[in-house]
C-alpha positions in Angstrom: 26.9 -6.3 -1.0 29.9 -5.9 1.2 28.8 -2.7 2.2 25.8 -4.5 3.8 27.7 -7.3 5.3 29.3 -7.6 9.2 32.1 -10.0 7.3 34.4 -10.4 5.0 33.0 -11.4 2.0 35.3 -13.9 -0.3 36.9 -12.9 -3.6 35.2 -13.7 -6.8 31.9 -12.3 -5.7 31.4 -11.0 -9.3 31.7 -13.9 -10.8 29.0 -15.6 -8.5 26.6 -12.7 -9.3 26.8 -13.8 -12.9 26.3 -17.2 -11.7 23.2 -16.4 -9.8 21.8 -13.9 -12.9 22.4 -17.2 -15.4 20.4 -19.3 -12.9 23.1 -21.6 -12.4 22.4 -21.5 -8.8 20.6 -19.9 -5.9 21.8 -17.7 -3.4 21.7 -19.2 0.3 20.4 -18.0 3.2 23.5 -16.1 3.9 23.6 -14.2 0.7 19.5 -13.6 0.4 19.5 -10.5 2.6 22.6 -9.2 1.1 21.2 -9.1 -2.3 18.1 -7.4 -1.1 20.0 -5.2 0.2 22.1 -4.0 -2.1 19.0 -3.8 -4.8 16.9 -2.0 -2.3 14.4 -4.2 -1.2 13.4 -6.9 1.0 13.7 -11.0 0.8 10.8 -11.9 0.3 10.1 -9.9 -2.8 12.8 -11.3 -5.1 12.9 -14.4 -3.2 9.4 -15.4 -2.2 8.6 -18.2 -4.8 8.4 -20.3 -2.3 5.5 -18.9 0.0 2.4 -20.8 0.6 -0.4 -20.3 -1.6 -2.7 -17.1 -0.7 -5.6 -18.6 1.4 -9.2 -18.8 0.2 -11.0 -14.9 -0.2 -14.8 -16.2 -0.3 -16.9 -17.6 1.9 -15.5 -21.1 1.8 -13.0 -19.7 4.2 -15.3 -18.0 6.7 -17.4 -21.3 6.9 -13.8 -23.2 7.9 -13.2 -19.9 10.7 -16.5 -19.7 11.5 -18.9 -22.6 10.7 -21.2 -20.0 9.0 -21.4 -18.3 5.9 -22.3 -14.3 5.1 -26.5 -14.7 4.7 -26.5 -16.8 8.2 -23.9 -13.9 10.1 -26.6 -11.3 9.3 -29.2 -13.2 10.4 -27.4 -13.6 14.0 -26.6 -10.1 14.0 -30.3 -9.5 13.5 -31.6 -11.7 15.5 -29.2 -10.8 18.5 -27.8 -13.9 18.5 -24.1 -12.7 19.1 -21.4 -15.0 20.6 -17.8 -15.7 19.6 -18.2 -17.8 16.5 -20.4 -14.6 15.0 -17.5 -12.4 15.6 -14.8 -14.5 14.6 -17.3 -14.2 11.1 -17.2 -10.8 11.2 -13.6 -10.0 11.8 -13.2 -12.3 8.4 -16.0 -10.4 6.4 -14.6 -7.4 7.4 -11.0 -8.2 6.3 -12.0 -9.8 3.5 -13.5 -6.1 2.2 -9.9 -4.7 3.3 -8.6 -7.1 1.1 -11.5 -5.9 -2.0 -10.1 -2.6 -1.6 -7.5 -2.8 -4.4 -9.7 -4.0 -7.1 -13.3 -3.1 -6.2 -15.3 -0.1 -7.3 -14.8 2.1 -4.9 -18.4 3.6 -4.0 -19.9 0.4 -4.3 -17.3 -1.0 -1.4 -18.0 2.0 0.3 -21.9 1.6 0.1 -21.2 -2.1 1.4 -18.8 -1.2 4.4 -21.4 1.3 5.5 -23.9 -1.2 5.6 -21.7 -3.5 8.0 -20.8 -0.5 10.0 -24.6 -0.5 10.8 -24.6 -4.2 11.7 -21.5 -3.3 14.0 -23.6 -0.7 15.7 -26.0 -3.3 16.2 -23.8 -5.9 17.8 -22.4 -3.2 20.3 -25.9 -2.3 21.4 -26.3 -5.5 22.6 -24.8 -7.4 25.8 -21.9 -8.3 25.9 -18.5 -9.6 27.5 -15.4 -7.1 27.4 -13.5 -9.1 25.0 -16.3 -9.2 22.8 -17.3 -5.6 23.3 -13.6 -5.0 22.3 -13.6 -7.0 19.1 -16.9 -6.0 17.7 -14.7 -2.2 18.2 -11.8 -3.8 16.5 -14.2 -4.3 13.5 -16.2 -0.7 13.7 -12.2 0.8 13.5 -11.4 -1.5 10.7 -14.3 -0.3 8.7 -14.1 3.2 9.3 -10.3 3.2 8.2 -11.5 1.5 5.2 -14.5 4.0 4.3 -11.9 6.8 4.9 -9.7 5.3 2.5 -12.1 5.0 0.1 -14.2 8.4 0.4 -10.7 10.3 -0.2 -9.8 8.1 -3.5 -13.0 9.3 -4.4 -12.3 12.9 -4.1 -14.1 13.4 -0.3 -11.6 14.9 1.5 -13.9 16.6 4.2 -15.6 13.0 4.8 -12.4 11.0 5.0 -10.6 13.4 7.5 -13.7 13.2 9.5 -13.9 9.1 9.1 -10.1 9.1 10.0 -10.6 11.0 13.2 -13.5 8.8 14.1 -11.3 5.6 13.5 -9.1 6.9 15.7 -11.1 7.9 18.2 -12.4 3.9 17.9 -9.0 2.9 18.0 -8.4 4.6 21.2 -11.7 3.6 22.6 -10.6 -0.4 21.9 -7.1 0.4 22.4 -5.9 -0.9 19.4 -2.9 0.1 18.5 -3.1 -1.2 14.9 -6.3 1.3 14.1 -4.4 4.4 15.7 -1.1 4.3 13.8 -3.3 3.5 10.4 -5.2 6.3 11.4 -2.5 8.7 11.9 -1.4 7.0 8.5 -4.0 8.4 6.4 -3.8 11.7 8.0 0.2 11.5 6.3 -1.1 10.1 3.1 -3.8 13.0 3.1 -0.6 15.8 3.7 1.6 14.4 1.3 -1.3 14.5 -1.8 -2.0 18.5 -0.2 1.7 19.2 -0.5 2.1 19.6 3.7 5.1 17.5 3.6 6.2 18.4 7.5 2.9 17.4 8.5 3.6 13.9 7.1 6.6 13.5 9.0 4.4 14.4 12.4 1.7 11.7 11.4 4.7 9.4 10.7 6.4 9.7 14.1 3.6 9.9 15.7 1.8 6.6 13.9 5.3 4.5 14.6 5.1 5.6 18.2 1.5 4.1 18.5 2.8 0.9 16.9 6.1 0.4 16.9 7.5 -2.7 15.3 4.5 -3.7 13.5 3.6 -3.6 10.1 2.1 -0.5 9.6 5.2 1.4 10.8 6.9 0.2 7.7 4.0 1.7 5.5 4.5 5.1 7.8 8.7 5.2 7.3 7.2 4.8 3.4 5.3 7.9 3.5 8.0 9.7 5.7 10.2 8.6 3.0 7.9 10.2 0.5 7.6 13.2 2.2 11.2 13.5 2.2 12.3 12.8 -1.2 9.6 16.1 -2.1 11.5 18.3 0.1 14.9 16.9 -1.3 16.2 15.1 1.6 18.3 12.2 -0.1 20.2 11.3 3.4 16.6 11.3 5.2 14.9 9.1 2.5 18.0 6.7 2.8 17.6 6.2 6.3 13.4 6.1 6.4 13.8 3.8 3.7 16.6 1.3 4.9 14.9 1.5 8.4 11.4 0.4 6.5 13.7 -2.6 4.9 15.2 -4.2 8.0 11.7 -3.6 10.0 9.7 -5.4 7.1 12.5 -8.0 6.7 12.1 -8.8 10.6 8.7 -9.2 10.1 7.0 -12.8 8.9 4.9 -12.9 6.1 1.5 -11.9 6.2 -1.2 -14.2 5.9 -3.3 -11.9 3.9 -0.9 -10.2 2.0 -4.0 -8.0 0.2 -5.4 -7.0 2.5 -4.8 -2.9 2.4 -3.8 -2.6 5.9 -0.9 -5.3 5.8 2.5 -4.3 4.5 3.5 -6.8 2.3 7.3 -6.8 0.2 5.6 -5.9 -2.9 4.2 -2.9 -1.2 7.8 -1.4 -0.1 8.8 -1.7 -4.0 6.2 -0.1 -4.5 7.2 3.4 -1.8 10.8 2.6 -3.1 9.9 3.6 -6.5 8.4 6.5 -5.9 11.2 8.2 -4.0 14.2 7.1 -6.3 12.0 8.6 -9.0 12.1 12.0 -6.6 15.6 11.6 -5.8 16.3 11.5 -9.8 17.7 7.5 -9.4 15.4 6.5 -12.7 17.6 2.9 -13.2 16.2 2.3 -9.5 12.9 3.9 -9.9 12.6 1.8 -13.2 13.6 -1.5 -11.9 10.8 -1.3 -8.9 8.3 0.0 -11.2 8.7 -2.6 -14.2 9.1 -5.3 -11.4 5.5 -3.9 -9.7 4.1 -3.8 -13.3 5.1 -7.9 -13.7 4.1 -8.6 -9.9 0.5 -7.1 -10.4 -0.7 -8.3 -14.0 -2.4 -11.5 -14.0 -2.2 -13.6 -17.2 -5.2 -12.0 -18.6 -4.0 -8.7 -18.8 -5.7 -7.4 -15.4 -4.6 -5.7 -12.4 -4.8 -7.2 -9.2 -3.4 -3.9 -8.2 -4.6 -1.6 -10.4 -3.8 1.2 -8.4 -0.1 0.6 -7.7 0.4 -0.7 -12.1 -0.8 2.9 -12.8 1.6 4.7 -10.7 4.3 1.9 -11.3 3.4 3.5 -15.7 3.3 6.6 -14.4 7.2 6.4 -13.1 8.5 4.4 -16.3 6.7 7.4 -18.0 8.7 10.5 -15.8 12.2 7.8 -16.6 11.2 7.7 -20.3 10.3 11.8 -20.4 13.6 12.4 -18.8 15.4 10.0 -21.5 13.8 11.9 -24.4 11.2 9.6 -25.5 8.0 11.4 -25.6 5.9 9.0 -27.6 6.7 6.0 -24.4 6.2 8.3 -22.1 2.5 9.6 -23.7 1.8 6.1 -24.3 2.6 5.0 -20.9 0.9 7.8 -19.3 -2.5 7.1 -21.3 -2.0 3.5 -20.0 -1.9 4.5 -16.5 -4.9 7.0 -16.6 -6.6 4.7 -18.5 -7.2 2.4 -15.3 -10.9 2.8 -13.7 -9.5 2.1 -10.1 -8.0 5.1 -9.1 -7.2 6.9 -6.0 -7.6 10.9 -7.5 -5.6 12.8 -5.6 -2.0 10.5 -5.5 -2.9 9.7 -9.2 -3.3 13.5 -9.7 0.2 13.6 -7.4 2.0 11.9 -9.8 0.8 12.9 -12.9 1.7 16.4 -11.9 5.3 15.2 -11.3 5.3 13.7 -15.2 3.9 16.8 -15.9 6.6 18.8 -14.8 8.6 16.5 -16.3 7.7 16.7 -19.7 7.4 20.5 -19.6 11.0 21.0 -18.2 11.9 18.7 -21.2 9.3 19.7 -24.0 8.9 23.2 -23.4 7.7 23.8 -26.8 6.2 20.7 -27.6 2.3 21.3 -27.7 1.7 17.3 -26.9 3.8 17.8 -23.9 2.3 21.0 -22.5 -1.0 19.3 -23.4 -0.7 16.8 -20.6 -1.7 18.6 -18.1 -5.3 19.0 -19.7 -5.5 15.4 -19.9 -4.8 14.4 -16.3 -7.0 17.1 -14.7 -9.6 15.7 -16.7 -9.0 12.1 -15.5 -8.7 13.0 -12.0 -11.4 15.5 -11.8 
């Protein structure tokens, strides 16, 4: 903590950590960053009990916004009734799919943000003012990030590269800067599955440059970070990663903290893991991943995450193959390609990292070696 602090911090810190890890009391708003900090996060993820309640995901929201719920927005669209109130709809319905994208089966979102893309074409072929010319382009980007995103968990690489250039061609075209740095985004996400790990730190740059300050950029020094930790950087996945910190840290909480292209705290846990599992810092990598594992489990035993709880198993899996414990890390492993809402190739990404893992430790061990069988055959 004093290494993170411009002041003098008093003596008998110690004993007021153990004080705050007995729940005796609560750290201030002085000492809140500090511990963040020093655990290698951000406030609001081990202090954001007190955050308002998530709004509203289903149409009880978009009649509040809007006045109009989803079977009366198509009709509009079809009918080429546009104005503001439809678009103001619109921008909701097509959030609200960015916030499905965790949870939903994949080509059935896909199949339905297709669909809205049509509408969206609609809408632009009609007449309209600039500002609404611009936001019905807002929306058209939006969704073509999202079907990108989707066709490449999927395992269509050659139609997500293509949907990412388009979104960032619509990006340009509405100059949004949001859609361009997400698109430049997934072209580092893309990189770092295919191993092109300078590439990711081009897309990075070149996604904070479009938007710098915003959200996203924290999601971008996450995948520089990545990148980084592959190629065995420490001091460069330090710095992306603090940098990543005090940007999200600056940054208020989102209102729509699901949706896949906000950065939320729990999300920068989430890049944190996976590079202190790189750099070889498993009591780190553990911590974040057994923390993501609590933050995304409902009470009923599902994911609202599933994606990030099966690479949050996957790292306690490398920790516990590194520690000798084959039968956890098996176990775990199962658990995490177990999960039906799966993006193949980082899944794949990881699994070949506990892979190499168990090999290096298990050389001889036939249940060990036979990993690799098992994940190509969940990923394939």
């Amino acid at each position: 903590m004093r290494t993170f602090s411009d002041v003098a911090l008093p003596d008998g810190l110690k004993d007021q950590w153990k004080r705050w890890e007995r729940g005796r009391n609560r750290p201030d708003e002085f000492y809140r960053p500090l511990i963040a900090a020093t655990l290698g996060t951000v406030v609001e993820s081990i202090f954001g009990e007190d955050r308002a309640p998530r709004l509203p995901t289903t149409d009880d929201l978009m009649i509040i916004r809007s006045g109009m719920d989803t079977h009366e927005l198509v009709q509009r669209i079809r009918q080429s009734s546009v104005n503001d109130n439809t678009l103001d709809a619109l921008g909701f319905t097509v959030e609200q799919m960015c916030c499905d994208y965790a949870s939903a089966e994949p080509h059935a979102l896909i199949t339905q943000s297709r669909e809205w893309l049509t509408n969206v074409t609609q809408i632009l072929d009609q007449r309209l003012s600039l500002p609404q010319h611009r936001d019905a382009l807002d929306a058209a980007g939006w969704l073509t990030l999202l079907i990108g995103c989707l066709e490449y968990d999927t395992g269509q690489t050659r139609a997500a590269e293509s949907t990412r250039v388009a979104a960032l061609q619509l990006g340009e075209e509405a100059d949004n800067a949001a859609v361009i740095a997400w698109a430049h985004e997934m072209r580092a996400w893309f990189a770092l599955t295919h191993g092109r790990y300078r590439e990711v730190i081009q897309a990075a740059q070149a996604g904070q440059d479009a938007a710098p300050g915003r959200s996203v950029a924290v999601q971008l020094l996450g995948q520089e970070a990545k990148a980084w930790a592959r190629m065995g950087n420490h001091r460069h996945v330090t710095r992306a990663l603090e940098k990543g910190r005090v940007l999200l840290d600056s940054l208020p909480y989102p209102e729509r903290p699901d949706n896949h292209f906000v950065v939320d705290p729990d999300k920068f846990d989430f890049y944190a893991m996976d590079c202190y599992r790189l750099i070889g810092d498993d009591k780190l990598a553990e911590m974040h991943a057994t923390e993501i594992i609590r933050k995304t489990m409902s009470p009923d035993g599902t994911s609202q995450s599933p994606m990030r709880t099966a690479e949050a198993r996957l790292t306690l899996a490398v920790v516990a193959a590194r520690d000798g414990e084959l039968d956890q890390a098996l176990a775990l492993a199962d658990e995490a390609l177990s999960i039906d809402r799966r993006s193949r190739p980082s899944l794949l990404m990881i699994g070949s990292e506990l892979d190499d893992a168990l090999r290096k430790r298990y050389p001889t061990e036939s249940r060990a070696t036979d990993f690799r069988a098992t994940l190509v055959a969940a990923t394939a």
